[in-house]
MARSE-25604 format. One line per 4 residues: number of its first residue (from 1); their letters; for each residue x, y, z of N, C-alpha, C, O. Coordinates in nm, 2 decimals. Layout:
residues N
NUM) a) X:Y:Z:X:Y:Z:X:Y:Z:X:Y:Z  ...;
This chain:
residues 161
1) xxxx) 15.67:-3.86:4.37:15.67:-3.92:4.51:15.59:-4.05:4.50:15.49:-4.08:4.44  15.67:-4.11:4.60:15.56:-4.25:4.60:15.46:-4.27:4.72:15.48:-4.22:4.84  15.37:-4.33:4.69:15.28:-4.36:4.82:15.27:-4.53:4.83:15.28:-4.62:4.74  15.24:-4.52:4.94:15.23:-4.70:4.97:15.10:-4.71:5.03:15.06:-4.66:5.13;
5) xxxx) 15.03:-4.79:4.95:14.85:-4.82:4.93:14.87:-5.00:4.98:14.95:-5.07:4.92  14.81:-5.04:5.05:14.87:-5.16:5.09:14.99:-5.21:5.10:15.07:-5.16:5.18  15.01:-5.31:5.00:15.11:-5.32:4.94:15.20:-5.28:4.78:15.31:-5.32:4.73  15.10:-5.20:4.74:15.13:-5.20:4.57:15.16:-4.99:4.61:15.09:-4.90:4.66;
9) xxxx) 15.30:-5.00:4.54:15.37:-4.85:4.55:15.29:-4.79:4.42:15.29:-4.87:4.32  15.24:-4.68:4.42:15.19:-4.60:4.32:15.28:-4.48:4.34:15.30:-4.41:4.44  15.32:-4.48:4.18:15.38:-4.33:4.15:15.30:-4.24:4.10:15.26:-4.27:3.99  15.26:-4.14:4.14:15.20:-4.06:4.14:15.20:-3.99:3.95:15.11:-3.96:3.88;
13) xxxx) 15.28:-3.98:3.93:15.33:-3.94:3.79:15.26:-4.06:3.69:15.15:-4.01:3.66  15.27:-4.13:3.65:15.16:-4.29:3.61:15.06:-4.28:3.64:15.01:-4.39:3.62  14.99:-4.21:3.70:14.84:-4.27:3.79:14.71:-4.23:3.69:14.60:-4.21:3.73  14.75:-4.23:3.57:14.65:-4.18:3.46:14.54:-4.35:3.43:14.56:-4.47:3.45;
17) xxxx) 14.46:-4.29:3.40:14.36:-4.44:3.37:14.43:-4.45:3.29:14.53:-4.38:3.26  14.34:-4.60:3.21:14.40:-4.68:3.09:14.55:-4.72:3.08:14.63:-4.69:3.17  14.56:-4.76:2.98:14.71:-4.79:2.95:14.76:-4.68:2.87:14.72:-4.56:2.87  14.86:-4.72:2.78:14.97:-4.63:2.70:14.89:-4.59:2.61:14.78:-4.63:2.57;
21) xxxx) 14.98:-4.50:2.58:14.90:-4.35:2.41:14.87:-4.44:2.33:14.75:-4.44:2.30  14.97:-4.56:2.27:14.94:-4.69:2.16:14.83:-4.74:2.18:14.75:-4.72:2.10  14.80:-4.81:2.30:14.71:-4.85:2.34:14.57:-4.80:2.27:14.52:-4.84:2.17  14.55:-4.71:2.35:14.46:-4.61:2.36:14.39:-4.54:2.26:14.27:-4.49:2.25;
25) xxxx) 14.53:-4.52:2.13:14.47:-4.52:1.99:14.48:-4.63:1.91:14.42:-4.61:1.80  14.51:-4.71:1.92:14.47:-4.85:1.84:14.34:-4.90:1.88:14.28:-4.95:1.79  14.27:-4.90:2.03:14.13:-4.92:2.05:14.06:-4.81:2.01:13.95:-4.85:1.97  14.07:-4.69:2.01:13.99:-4.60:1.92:13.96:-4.62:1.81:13.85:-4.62:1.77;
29) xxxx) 14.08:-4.64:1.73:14.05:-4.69:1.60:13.98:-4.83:1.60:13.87:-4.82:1.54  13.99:-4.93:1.64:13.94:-5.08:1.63:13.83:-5.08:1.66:13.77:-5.16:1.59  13.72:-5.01:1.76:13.65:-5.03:1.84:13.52:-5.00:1.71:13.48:-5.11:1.66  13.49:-4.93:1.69:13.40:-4.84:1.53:13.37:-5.03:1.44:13.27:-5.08:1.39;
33) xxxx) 13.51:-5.07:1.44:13.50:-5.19:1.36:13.44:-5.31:1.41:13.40:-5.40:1.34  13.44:-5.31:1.51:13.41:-5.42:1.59:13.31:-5.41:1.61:13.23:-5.51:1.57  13.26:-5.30:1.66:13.11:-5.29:1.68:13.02:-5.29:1.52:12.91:-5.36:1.54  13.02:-5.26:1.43:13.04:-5.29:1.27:13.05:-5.40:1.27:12.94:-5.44:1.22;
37) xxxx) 13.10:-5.47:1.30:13.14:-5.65:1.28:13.02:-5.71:1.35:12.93:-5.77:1.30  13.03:-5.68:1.52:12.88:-5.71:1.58:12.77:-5.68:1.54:12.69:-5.75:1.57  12.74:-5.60:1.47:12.61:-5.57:1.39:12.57:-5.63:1.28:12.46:-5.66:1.25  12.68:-5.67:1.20:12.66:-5.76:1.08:12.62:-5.88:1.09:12.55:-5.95:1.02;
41) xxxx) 12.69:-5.94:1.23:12.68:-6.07:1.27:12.48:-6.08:1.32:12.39:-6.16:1.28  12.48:-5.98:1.39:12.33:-5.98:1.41:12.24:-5.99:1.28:12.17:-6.08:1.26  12.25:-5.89:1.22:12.14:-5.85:1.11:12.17:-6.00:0.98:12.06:-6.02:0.92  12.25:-6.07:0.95:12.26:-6.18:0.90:12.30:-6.28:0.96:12.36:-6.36:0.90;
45) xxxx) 12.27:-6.30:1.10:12.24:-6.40:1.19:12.17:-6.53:1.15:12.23:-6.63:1.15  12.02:-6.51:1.11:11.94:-6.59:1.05:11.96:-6.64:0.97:11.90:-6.75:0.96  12.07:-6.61:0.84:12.10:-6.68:0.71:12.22:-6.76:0.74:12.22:-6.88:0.70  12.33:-6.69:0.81:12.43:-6.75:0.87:12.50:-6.77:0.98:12.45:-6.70:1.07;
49) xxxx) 12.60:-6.84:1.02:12.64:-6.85:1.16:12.66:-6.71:1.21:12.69:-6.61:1.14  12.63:-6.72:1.35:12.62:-6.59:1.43:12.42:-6.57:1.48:12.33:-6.65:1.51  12.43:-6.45:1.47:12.31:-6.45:1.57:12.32:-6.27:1.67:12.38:-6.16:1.67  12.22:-6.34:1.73:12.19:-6.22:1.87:12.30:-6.23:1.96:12.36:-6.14:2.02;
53) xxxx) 12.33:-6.37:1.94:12.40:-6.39:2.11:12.55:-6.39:2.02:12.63:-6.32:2.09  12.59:-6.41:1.96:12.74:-6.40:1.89:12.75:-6.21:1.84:12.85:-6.15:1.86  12.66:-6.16:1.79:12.65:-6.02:1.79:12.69:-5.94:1.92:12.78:-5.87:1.95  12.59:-5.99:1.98:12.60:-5.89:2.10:12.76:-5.92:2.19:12.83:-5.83:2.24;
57) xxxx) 12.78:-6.05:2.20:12.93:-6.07:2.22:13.04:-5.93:2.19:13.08:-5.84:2.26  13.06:-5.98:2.04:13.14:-5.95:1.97:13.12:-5.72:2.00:13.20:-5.63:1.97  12.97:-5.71:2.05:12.95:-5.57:2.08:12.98:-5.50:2.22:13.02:-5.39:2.26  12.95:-5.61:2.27:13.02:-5.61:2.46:13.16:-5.61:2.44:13.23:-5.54:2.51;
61) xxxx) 13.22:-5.70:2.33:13.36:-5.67:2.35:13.46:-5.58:2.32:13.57:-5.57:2.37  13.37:-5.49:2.22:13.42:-5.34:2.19:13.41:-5.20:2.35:13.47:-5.10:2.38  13.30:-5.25:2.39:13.28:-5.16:2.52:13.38:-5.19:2.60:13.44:-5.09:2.65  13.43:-5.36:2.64:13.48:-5.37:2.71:13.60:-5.33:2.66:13.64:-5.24:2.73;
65) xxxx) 13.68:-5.34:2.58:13.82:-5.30:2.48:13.86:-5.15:2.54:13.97:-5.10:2.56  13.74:-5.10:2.55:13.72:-4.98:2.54:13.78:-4.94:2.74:13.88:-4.88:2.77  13.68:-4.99:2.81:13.71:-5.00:2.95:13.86:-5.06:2.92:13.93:-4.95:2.91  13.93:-5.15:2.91:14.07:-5.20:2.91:14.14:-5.11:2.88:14.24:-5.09:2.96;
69) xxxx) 14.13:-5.01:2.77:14.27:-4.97:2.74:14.25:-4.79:2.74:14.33:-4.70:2.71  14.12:-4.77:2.77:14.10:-4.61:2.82:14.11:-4.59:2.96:14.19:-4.51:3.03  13.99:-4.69:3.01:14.00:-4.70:3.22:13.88:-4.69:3.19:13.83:-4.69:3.08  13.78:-4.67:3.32:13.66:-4.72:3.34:13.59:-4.57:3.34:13.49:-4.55:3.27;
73) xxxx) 13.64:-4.50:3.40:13.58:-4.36:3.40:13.56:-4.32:3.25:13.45:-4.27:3.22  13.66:-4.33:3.17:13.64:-4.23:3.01:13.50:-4.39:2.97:13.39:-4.34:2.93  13.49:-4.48:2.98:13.42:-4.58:2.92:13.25:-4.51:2.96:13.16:-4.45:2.90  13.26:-4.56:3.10:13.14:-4.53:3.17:13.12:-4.40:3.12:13.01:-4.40:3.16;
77) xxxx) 13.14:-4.25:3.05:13.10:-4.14:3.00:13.05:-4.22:2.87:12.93:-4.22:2.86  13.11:-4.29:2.79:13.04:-4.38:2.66:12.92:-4.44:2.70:12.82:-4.43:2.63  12.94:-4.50:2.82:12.88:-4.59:2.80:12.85:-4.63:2.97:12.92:-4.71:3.03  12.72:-4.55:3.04:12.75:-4.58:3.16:12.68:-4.69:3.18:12.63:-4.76:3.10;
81) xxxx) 12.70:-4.70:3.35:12.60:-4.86:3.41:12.46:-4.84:3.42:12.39:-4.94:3.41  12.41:-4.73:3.44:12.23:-4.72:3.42:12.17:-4.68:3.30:12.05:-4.66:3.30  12.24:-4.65:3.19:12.21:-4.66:3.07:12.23:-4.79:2.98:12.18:-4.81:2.87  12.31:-4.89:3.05:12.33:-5.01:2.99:12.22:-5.10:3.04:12.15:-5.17:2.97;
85) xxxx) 12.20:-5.10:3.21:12.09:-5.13:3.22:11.90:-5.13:3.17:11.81:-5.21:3.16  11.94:-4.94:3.12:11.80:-4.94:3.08:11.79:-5.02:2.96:11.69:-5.08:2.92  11.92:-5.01:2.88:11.88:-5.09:2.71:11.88:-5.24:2.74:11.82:-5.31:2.66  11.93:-5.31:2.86:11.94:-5.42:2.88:11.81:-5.50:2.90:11.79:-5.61:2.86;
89) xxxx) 11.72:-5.39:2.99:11.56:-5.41:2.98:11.47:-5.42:2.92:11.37:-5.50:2.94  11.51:-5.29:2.80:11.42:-5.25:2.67:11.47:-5.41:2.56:11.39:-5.46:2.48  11.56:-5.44:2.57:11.62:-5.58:2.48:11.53:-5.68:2.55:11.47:-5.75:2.46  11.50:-5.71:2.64:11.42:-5.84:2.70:11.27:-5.78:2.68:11.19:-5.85:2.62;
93) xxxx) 11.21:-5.65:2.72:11.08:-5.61:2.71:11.03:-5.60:2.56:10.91:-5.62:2.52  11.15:-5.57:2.45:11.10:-5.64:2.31:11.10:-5.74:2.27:11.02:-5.77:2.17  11.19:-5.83:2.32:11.19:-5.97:2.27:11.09:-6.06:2.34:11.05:-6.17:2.30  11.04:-6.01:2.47:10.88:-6.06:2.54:10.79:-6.01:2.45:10.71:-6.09:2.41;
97) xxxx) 10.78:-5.90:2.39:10.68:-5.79:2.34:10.65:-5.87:2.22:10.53:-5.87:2.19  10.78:-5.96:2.13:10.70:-5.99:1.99:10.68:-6.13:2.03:10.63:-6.19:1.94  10.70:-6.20:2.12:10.65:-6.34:2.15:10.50:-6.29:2.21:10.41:-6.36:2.16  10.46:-6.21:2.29:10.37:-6.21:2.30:10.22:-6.14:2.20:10.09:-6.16:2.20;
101) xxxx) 10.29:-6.05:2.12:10.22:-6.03:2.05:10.17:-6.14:1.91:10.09:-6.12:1.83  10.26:-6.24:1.92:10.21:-6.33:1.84:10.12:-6.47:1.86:10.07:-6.57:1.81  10.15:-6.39:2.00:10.01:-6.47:2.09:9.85:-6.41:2.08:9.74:-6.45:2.05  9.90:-6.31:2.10:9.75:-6.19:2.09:9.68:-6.21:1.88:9.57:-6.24:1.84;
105) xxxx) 9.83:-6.18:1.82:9.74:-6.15:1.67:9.77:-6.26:1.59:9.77:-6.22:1.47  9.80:-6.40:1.61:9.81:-6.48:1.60:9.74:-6.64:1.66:9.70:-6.73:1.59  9.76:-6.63:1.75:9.72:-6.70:1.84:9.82:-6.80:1.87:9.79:-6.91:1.92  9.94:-6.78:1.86:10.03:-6.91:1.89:10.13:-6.80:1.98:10.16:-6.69:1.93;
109) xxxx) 10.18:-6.85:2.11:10.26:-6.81:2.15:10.46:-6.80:2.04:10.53:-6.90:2.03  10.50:-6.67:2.00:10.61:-6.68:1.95:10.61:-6.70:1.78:10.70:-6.72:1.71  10.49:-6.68:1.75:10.48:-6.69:1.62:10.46:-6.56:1.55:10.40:-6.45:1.57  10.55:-6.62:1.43:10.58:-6.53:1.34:10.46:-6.46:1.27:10.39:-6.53:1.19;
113) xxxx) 10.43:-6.32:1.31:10.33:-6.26:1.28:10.34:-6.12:1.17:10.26:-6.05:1.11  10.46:-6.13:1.17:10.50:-6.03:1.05:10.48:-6.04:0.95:10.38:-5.99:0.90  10.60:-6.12:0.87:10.63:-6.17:0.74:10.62:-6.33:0.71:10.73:-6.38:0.70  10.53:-6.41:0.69:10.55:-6.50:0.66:10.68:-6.59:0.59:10.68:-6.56:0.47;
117) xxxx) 10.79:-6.68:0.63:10.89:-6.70:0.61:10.89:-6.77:0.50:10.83:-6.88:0.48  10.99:-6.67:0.38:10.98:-6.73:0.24:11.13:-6.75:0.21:11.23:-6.68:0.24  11.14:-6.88:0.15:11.26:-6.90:0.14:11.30:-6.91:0.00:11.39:-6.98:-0.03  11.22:-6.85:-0.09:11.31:-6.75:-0.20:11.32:-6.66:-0.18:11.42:-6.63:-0.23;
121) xxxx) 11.26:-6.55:-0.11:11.36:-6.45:-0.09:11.47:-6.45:0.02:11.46:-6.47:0.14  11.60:-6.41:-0.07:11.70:-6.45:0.02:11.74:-6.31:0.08:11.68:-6.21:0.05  11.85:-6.32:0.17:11.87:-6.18:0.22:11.82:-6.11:0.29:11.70:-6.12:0.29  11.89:-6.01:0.40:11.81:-5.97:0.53:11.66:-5.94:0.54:11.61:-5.95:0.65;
125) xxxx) 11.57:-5.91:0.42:11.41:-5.91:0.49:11.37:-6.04:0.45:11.26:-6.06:0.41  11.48:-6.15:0.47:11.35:-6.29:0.45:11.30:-6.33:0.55:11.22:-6.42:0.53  11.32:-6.30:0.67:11.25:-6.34:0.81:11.29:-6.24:0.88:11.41:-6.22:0.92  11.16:-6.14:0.89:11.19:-6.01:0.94:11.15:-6.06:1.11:11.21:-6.00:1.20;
129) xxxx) 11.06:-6.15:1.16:11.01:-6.18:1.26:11.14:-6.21:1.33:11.16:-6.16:1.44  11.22:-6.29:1.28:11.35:-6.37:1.36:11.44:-6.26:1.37:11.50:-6.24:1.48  11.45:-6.15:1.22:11.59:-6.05:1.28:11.56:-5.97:1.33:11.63:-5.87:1.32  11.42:-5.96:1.41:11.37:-5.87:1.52:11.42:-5.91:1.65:11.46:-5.83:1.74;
133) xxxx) 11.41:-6.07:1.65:11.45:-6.11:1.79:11.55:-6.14:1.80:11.60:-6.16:1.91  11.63:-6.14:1.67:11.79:-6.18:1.70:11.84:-6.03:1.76:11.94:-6.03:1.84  11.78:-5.90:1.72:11.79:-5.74:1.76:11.81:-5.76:1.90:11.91:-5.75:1.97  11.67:-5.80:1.94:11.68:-5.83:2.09:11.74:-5.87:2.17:11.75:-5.83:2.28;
137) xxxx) 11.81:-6.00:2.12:11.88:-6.13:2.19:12.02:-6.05:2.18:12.10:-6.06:2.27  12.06:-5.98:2.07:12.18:-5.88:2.06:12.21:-5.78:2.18:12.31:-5.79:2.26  12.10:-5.71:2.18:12.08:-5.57:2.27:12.12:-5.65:2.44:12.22:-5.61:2.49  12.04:-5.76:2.51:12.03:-5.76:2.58:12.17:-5.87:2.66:12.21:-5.88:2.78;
141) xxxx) 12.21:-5.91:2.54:12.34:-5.99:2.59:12.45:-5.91:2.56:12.56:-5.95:2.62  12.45:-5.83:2.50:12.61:-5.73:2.48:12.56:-5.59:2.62:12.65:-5.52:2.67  12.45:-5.59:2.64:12.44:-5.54:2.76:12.48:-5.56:2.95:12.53:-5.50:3.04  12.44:-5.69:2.91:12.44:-5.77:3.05:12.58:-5.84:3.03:12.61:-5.90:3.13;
145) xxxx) 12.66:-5.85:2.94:12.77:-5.90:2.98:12.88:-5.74:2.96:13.00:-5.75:2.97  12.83:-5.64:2.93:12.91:-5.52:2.99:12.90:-5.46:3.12:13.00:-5.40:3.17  12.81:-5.47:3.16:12.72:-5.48:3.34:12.82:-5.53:3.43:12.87:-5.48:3.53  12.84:-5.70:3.34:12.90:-5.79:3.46:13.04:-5.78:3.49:13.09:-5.81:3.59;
149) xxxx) 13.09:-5.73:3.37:13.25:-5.67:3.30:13.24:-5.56:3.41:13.31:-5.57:3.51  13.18:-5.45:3.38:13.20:-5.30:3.46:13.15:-5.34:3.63:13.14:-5.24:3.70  13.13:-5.46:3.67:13.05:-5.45:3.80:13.22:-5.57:3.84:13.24:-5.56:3.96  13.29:-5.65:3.79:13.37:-5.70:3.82:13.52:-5.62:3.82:13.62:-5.64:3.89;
153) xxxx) 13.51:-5.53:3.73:13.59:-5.44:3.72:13.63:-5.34:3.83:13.75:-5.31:3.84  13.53:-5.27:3.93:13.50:-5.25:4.06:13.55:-5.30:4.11:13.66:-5.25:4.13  13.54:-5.42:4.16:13.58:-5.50:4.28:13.67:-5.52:4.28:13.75:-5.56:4.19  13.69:-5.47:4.44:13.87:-5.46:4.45:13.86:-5.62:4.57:13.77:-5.66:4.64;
157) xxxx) 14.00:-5.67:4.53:13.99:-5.81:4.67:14.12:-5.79:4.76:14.22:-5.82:4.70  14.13:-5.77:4.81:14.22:-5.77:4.92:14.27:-5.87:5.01:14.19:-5.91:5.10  14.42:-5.92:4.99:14.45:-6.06:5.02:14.49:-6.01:5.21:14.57:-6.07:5.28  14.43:-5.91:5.24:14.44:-5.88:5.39:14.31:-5.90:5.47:14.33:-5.88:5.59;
161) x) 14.22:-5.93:5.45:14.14:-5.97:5.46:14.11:-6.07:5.56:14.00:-6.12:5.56;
């Protein structure tokens, strides 16, 4: 049977979230990868192109993949909005935490208090100070732009209005 919701007829028989079965297992499978892909981009950020903020991207865009072609209800069980929030916090309260602590045991605001930066050793522990913050700058931007994704995703606009 059909119902009429404004203007847009819903069949009741279709009314399942997400899109199609293909759909739905092609982002299951992809999503594992992607997120794998966003991680590598972080943790060798510092030696090469990429970063926190191209990481965490490329990690928002698996969540979001995830919301597109499941629906928002199976996503939000992954991955809800006050759990994204809290990591969204904990990403800025560590990335404050080692700028300031290199104020405190250092004395320079932001300074590298770890590992002093050696550039013969190559490879992810050569600036362990930077791929702490690139962690952070990851965490808190693949956060906040899943937030803004699932909080636009809500909003319904109504051209009756």
């Amino acid at each position: 049977m059909d119902n009429i919701e404004g203007h847009i007829i819903v069949d009741k028989r279709h009314s399942q979230s997400g899109m199609s079965l293909v759909v739905k297992t092609v982002a299951r499978w992809i999503v594992g990868f992607i997120i794998v892909f966003g991680i590598y981009v972080v943790l060798y950020g510092h030696e090469t192109p990429g970063g926190g903020f191209a990481g965490g991207v490329a990690i928002a865009g698996a969540f979001i993949l995830l919301t597109l072609a499941l629906g928002l209800q199976v996503a939000f069980r992954t991955l809800g909005n006050r759990p994204a929030a809290l990591l969204a916090s904990t990403g800025v309260l560590f990335f404050l935490g080692l700028a300031m602590a290199g104020l405190f045991v250092a004395n320079a605001f932001f300074k590298n208090f770890i590992v002093p930066v050696d550039h013969s050793q190559p490879g992810l522990f050569g600036a362990v100070f930077i791929l702490l913050c690139e962690i952070g700058v990851a965490v808190v931007v693949a956060m906040s732009i899943f937030r803004i994704f699932s909080a636009l995703s809500q909003t319904r606009v109504s051209k009756n209005q």
